[in-house]
N, C-alpha and C positions, 0 to 999 in steps of 0.2 A: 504494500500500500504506500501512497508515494506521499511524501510529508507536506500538508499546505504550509506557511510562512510563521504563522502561531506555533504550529505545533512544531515545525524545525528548530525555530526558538527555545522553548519549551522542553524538547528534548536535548537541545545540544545543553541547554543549561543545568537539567538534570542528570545529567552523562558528567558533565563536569563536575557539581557539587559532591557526586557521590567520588570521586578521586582524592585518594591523600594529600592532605595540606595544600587543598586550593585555597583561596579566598578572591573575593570579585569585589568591584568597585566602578567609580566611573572620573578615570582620573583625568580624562582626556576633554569631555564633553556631556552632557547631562543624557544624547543618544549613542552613545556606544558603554556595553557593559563588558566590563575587560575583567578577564580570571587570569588568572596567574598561581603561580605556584615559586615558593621561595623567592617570592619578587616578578618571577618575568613572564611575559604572556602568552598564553598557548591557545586561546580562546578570545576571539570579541563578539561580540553579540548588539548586530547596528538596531536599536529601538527605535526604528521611523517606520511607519506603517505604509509608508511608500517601497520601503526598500528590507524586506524583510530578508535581511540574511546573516549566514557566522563568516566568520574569518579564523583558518584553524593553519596552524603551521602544517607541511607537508612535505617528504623528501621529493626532490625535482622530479625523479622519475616518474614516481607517484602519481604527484601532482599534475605532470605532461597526460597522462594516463586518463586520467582521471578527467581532466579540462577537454582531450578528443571526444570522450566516450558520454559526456552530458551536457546539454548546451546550457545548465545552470548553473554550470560550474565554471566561473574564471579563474583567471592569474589574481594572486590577494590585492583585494580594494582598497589597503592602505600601507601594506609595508611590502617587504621586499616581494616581488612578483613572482622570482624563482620558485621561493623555500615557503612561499604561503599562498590558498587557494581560499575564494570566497565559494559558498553555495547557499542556492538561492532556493525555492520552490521550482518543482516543474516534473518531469516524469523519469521517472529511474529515483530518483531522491528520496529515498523511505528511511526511516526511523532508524535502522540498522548501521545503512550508509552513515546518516551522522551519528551514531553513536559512538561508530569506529572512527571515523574520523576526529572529533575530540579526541577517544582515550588513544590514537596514536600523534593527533599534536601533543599531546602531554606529555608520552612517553617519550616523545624525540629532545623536547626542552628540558625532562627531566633528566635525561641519561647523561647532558653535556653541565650539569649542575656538581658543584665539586660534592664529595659522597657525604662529606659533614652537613653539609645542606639537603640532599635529598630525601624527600618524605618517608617514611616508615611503608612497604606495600604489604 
């Protein structure tokens, strides 16, 4: 079942919360909710009801992958375009997709965190 814009939201942010030592905030702008884990961010979540989508770190090839195979899936809408992919609503996009997509931005930002820092899993 393929995820409408709420509930991509909705799930990427519950995929999130449930991850070791996240915490979210809005340090940038009152519509973007950014997660992070031991400081850095692995998660944004744009809150404009025009533009309902996440932004999740991705390995390039991944992300190459990923951006051919779904046309709601871009190069990342605010950092580096390579190593981050936005998705948006649209068909292929189901609950699963983004689930995994969070918990593997997560674990790409979390593996390059020095080990004193990284969450308990």
């Amino acid at each position: 079942m393929s995820a409408a814009g709420d509930r991509l939201q909705d799930t990427a942010r519950r995929a999130a919360l449930a991850l070791p030592g996240t915490d979210h905030g809005y340090p940038f702008t009152q519509h973007l909710d950014v997660y992070k884990v031991a400081g850095k961010v692995f998660l944004i979540v744009t809150e404009d009801p025009d533009e309902q989508i996440i932004t999740v770190k991705c390995a390039p090839e991944h992300a190459r992958a990923l951006v051919h195979r779904h046309a709601s899936i871009t190069p990342g809408r605010y950092l580096d375009k390579r190593h981050w992919i936005s998705l948006g609503p649209g068909p292929g996009i189901t609950e699963r997709l983004v689930t995994d997509a969070v918990e593997d931005s997560y674990d790409l930002v979390a593996q390059r965190l020095p080990r004193r820092t990284r969450p308990e899993t």
